[in-house]
MOPAC internal coordinates of N, CA, C and O (Angstrom, degrees):
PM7 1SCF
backbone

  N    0.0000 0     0.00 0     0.00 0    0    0    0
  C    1.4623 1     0.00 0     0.00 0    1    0    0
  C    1.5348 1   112.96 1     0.00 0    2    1    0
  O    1.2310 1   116.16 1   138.43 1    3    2    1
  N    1.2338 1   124.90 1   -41.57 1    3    2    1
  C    1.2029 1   139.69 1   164.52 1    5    3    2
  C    1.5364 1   130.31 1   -28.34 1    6    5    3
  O    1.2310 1   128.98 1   128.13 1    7    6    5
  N    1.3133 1   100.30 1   -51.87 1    7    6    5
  C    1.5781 1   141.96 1   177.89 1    9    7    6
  C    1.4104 1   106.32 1   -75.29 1   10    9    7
  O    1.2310 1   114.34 1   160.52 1   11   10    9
  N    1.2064 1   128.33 1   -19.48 1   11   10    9
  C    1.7195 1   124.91 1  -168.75 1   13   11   10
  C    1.5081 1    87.20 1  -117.75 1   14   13   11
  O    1.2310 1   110.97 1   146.58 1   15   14   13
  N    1.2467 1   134.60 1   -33.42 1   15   14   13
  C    1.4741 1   133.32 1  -170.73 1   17   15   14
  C    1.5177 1   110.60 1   -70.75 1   18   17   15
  O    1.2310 1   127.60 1   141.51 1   19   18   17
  N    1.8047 1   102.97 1   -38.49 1   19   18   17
  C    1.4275 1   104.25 1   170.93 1   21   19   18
  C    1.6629 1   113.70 1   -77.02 1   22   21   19
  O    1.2310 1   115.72 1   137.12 1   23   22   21
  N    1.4916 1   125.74 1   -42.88 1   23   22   21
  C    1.1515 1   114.01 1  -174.36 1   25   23   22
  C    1.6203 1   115.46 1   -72.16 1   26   25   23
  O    1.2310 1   120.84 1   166.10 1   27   26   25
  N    1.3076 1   116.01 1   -13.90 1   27   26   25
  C    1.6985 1   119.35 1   158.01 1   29   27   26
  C    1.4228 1   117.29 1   -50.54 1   30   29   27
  O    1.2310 1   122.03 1   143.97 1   31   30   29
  N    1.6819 1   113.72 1   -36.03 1   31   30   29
  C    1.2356 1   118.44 1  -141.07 1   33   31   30
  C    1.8295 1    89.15 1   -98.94 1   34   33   31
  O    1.2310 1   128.18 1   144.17 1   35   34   33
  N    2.2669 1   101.86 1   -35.83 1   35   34   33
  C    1.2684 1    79.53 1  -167.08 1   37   35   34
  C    1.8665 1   106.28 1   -93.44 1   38   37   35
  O    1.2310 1   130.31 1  -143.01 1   39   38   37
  N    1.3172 1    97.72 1    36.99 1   39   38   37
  C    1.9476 1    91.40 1   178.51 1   41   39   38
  C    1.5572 1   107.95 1  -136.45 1   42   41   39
  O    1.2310 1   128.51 1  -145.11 1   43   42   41
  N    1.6974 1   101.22 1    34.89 1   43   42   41
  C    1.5291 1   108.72 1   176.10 1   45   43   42
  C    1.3526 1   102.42 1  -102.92 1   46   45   43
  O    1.2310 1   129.36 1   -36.41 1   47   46   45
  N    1.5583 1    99.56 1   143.59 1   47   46   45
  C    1.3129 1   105.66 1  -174.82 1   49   47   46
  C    1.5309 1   135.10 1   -40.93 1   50   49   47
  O    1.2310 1   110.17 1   -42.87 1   51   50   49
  N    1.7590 1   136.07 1   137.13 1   51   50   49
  C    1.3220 1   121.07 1  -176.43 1   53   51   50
  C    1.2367 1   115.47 1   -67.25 1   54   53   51
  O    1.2310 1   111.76 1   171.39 1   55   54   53
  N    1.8956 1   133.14 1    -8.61 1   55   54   53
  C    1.1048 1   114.87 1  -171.13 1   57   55   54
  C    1.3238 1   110.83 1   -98.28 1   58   57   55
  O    1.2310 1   119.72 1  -175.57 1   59   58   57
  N    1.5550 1   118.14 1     4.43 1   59   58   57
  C    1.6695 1   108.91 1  -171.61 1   61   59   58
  C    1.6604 1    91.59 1  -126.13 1   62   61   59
  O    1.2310 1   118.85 1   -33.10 1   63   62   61
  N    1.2742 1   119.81 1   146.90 1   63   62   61
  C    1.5012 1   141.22 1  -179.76 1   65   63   62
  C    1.4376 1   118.97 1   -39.51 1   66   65   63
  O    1.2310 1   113.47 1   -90.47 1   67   66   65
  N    1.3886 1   129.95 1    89.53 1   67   66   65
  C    1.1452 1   132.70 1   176.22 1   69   67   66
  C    1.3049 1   129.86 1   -26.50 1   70   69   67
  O    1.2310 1   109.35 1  -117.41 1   71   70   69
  N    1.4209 1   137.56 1    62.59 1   71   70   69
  C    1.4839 1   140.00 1   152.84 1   73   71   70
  C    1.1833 1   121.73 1    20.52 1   74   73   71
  O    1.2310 1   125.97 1   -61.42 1   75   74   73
  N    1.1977 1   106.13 1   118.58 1   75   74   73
  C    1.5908 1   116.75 1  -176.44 1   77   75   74
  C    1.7708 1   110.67 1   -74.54 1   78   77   75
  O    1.2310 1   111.43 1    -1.62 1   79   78   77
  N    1.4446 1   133.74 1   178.38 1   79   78   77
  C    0.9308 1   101.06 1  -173.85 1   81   79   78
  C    1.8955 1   110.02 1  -109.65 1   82   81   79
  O    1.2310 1   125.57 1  -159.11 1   83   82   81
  N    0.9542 1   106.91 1    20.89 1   83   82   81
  C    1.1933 1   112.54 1   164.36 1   85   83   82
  C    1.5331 1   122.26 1  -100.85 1   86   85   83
  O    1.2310 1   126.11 1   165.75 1   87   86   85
  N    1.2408 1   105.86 1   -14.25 1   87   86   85
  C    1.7230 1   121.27 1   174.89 1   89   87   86
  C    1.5912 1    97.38 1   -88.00 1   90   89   87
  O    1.2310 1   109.48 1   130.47 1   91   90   89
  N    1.0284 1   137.34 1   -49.53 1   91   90   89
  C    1.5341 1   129.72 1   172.32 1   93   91   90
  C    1.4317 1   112.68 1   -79.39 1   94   93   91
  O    1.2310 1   107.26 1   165.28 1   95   94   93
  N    0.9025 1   141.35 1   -14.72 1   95   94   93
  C    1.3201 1   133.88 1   142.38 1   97   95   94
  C    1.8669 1   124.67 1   -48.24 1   98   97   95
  O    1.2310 1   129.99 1   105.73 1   99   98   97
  N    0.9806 1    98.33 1   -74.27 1   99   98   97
  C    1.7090 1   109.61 1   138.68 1  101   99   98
  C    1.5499 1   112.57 1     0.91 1  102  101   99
  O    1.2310 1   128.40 1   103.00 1  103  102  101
  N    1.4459 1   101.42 1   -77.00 1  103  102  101
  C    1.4135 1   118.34 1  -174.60 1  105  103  102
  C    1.2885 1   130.27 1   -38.80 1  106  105  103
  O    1.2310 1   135.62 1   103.31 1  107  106  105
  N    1.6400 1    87.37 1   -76.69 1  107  106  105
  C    1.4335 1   106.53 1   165.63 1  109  107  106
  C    1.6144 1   132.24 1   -45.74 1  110  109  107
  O    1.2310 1   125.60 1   149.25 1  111  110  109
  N    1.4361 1   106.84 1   -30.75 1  111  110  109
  C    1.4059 1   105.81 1   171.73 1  113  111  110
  C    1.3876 1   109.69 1   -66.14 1  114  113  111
  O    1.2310 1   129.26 1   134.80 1  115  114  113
  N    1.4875 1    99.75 1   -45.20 1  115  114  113
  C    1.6422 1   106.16 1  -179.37 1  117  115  114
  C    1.6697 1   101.47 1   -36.22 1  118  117  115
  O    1.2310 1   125.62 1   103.12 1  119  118  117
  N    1.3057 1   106.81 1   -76.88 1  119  118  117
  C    1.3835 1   124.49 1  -146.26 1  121  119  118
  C    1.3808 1    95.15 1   -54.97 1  122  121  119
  O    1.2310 1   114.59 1   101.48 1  123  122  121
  N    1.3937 1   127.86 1   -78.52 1  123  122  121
  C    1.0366 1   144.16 1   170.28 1  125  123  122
  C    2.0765 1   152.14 1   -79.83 1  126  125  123
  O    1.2310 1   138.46 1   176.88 1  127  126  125
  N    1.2959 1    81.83 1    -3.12 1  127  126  125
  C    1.7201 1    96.03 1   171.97 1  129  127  126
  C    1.5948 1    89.96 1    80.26 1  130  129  127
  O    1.2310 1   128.14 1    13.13 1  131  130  129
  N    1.4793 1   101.94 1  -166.87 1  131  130  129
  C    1.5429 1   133.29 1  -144.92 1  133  131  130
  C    1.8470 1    86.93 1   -71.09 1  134  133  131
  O    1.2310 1   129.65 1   116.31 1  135  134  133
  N    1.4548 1    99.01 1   -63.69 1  135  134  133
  C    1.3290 1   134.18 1  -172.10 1  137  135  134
  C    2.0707 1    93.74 1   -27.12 1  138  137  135
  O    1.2310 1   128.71 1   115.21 1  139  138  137
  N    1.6380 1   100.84 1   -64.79 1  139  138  137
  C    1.8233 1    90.66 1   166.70 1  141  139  138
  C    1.0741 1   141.53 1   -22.29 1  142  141  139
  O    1.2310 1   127.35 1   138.27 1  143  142  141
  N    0.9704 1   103.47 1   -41.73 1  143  142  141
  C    1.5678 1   119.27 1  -167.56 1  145  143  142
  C    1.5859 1   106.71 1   -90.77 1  146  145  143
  O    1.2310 1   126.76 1  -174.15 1  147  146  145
  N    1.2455 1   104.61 1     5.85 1  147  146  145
  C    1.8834 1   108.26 1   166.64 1  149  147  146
  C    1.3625 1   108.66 1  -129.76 1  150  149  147
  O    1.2310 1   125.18 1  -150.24 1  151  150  149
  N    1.7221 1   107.66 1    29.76 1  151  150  149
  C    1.8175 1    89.38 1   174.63 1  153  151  150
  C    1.0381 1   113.53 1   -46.86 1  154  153  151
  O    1.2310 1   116.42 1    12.93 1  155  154  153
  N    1.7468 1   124.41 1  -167.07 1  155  154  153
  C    1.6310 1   120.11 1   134.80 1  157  155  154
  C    1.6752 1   105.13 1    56.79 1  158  157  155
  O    1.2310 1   107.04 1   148.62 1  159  158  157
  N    1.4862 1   141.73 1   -31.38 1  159  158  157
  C    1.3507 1   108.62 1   177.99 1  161  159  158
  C    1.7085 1   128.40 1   -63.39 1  162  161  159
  O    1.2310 1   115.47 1  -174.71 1  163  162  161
  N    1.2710 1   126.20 1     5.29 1  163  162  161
  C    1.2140 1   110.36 1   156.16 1  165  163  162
  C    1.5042 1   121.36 1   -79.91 1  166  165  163
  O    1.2310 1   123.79 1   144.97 1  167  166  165
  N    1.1577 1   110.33 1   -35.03 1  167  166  165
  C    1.6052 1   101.12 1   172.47 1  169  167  166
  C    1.8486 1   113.94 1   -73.38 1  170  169  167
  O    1.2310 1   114.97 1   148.91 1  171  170  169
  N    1.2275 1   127.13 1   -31.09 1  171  170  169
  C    1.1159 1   132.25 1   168.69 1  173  171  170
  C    1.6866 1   108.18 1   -59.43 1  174  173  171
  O    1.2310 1   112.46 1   139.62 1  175  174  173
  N    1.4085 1   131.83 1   -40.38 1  175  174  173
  C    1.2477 1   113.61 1   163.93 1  177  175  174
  C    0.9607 1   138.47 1   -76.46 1  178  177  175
  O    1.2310 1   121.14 1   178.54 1  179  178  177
  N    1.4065 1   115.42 1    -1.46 1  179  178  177
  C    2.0689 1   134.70 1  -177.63 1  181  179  178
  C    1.0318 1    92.49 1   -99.70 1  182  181  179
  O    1.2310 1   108.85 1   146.88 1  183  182  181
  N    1.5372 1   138.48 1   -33.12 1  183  182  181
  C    1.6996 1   124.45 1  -172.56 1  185  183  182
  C    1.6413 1   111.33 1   -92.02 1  186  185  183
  O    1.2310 1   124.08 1   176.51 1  187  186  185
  N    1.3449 1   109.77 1    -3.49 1  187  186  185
  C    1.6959 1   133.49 1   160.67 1  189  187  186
  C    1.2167 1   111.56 1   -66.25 1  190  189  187
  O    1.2310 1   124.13 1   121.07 1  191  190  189
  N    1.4620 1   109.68 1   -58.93 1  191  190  189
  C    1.5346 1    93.74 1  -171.18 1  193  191  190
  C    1.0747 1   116.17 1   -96.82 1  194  193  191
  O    1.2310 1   117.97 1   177.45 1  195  194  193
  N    1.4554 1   121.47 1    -2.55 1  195  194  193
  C    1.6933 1   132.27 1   174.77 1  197  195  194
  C    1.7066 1   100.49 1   -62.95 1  198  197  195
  O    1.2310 1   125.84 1   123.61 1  199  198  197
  N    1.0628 1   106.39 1   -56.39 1  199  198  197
  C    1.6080 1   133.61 1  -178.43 1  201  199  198
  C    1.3848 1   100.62 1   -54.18 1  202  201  199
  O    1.2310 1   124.57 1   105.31 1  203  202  201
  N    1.2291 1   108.83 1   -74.69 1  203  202  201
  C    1.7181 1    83.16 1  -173.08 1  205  203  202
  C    1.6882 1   116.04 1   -97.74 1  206  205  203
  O    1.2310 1   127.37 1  -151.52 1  207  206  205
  N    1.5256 1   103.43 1    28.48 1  207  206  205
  C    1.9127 1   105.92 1   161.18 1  209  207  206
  C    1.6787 1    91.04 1   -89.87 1  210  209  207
  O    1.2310 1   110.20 1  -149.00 1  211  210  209
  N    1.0947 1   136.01 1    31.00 1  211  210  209
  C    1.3593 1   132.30 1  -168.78 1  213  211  210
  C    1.3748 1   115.66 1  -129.77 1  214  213  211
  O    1.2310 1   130.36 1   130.41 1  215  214  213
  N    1.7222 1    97.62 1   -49.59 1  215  214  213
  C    1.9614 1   124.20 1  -158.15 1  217  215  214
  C    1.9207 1    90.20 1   -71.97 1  218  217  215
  O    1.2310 1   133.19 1   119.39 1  219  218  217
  N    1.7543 1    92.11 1   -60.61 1  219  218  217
  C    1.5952 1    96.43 1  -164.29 1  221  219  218
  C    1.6462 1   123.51 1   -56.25 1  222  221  219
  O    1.2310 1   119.21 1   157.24 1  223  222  221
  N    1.5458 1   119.12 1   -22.76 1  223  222  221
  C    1.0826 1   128.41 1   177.39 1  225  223  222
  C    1.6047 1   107.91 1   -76.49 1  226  225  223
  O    1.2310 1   124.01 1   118.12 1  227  226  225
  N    1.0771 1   109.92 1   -61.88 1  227  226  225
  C    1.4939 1   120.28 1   164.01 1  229  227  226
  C    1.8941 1   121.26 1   -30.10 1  230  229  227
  O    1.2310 1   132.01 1   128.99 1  231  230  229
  N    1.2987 1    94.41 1   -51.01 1  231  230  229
  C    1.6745 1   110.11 1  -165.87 1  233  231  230
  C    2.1186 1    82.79 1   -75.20 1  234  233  231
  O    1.2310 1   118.07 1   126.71 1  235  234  233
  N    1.2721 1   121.28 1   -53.29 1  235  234  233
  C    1.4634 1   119.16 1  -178.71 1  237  235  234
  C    1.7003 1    98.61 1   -37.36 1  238  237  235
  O    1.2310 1   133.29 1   104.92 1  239  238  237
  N    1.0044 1    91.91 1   -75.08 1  239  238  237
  C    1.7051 1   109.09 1  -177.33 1  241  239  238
  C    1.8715 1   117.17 1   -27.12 1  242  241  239
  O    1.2310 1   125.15 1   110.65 1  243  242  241
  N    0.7197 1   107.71 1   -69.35 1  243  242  241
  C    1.3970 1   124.30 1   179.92 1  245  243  242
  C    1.6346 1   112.27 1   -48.41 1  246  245  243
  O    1.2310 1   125.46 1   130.11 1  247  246  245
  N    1.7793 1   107.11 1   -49.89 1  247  246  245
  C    0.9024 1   136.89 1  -158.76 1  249  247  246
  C    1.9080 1    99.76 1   -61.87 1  250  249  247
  O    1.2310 1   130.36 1   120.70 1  251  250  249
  N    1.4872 1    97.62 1   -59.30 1  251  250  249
  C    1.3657 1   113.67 1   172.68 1  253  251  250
  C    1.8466 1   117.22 1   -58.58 1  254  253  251
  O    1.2310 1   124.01 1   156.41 1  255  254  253
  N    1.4004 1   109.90 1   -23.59 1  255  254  253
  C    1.2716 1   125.11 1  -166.56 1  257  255  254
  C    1.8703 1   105.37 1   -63.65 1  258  257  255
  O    1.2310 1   143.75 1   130.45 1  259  258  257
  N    1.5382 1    71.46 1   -49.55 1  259  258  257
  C    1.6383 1    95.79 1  -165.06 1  261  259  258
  C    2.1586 1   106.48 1   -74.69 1  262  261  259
  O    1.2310 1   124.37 1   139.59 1  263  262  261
  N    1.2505 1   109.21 1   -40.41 1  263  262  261
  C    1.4741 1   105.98 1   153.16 1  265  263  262
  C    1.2114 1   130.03 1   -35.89 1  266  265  263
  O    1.2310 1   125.73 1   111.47 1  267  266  265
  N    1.5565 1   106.60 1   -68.53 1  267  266  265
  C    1.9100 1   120.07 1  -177.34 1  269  267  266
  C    1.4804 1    73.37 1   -58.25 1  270  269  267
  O    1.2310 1   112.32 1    37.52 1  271  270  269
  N    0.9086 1   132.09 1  -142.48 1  271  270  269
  C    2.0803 1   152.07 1  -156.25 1  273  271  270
  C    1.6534 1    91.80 1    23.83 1  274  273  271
  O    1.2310 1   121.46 1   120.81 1  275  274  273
  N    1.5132 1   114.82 1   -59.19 1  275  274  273
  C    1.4484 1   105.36 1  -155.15 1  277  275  274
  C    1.8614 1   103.68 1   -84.96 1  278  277  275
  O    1.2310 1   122.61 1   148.38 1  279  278  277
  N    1.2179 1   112.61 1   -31.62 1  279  278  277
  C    1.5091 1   115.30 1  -170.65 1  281  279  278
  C    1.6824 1   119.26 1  -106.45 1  282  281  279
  O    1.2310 1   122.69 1   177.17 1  283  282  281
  N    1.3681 1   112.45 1    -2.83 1  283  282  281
  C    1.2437 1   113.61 1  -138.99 1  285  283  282
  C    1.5032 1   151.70 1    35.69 1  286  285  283
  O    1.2310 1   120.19 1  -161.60 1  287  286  285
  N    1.2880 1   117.24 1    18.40 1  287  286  285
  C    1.3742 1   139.45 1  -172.33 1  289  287  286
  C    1.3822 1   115.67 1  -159.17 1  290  289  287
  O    1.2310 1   126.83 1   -14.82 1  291  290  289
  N    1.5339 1   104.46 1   165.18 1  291  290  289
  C    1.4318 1    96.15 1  -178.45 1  293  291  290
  C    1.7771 1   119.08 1   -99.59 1  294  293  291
  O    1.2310 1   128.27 1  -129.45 1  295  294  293
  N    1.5000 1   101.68 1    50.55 1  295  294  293
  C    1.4664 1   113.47 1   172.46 1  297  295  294
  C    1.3934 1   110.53 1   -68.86 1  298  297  295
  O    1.2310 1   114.72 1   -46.01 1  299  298  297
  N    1.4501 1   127.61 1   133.99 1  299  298  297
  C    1.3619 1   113.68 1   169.68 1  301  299  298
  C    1.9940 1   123.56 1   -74.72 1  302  301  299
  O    1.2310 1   138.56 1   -22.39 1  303  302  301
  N    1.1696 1    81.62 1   157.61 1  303  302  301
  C    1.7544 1    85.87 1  -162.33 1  305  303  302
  C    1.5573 1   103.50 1   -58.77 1  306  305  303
  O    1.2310 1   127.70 1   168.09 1  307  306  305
  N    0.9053 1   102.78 1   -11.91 1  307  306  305
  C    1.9721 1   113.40 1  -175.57 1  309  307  306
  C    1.5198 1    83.64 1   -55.44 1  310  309  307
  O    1.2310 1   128.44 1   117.38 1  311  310  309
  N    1.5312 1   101.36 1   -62.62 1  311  310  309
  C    1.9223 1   102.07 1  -135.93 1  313  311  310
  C    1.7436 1   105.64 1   -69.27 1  314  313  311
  O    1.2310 1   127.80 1   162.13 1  315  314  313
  N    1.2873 1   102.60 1   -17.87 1  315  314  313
  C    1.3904 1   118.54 1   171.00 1  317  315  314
  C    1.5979 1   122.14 1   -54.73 1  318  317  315
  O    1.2310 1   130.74 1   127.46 1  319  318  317
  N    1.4157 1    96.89 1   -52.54 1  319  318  317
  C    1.5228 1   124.60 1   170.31 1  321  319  318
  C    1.3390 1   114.73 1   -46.96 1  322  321  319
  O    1.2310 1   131.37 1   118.45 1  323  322  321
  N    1.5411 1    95.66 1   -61.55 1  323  322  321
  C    1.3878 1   100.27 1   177.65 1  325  323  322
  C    2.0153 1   119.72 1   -60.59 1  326  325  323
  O    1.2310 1   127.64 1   127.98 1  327  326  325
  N    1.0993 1   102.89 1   -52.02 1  327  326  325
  C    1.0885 1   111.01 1  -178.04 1  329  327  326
  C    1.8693 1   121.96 1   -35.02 1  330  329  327
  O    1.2310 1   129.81 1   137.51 1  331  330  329
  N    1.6834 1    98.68 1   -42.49 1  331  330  329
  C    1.0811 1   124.06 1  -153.91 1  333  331  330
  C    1.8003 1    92.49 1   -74.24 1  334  333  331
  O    1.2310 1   130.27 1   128.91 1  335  334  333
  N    1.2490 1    97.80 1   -51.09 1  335  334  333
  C    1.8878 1   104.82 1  -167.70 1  337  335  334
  C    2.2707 1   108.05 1   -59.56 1  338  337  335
  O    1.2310 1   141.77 1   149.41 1  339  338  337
  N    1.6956 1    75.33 1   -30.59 1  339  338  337
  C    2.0712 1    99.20 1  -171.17 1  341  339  338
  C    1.5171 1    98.62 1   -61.76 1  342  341  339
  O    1.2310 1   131.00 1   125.89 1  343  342  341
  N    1.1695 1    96.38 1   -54.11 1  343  342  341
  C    1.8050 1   100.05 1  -170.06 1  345  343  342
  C    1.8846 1    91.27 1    94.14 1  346  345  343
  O    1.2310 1   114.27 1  -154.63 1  347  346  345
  N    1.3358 1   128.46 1    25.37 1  347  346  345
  C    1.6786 1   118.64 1   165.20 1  349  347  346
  C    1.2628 1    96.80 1   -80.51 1  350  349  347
  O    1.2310 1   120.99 1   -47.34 1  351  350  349
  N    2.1087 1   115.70 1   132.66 1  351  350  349
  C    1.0455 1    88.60 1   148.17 1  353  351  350
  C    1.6121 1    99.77 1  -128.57 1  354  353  351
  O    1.2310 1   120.10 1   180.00 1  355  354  353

């Protein structure tokens, strides 16, 4: 509901006063009942998990990228950290 209240709010016209979000909330019930306020969530939950079946693999990726460059291995930077303060070598 959240998500339709903002995209109401951000595709209202520039010449009339941008709606607060309790005044377009308001609205929408008016206009349309409860049911409004869930247009569009099936496509909003397929572009969720498309989106982040994408981000999290990516963010892994990088994540590891940036390890090898700085450590040469895929030790996490923790154990490094730690190591460093321990004096293990």
């Amino acid at each position: 509901p959240i998500d339709v209240i903002k995209t109401r709010i951000q595709t209202s016209p520039l010449e009339c006063s941008t709606p607060r979000m309790r005044t377009m909330w308001k609205i929408l019930i008016r206009e349309g009942g409860v049911k409004a306020l869930f247009r569009g969530i099936g496509i909003t939950v397929f572009r969720a998990f498309a989106v982040n079946g994408i981000i999290f693999p990516v963010y892994e990726f990088v994540s590891m990228q940036l390890e090898d460059a700085r450590f040469g291995d895929h030790t996490l930077v923790i154990d490094h950290i730690y190591r460093e303060k321990v004096d293990i070598k």
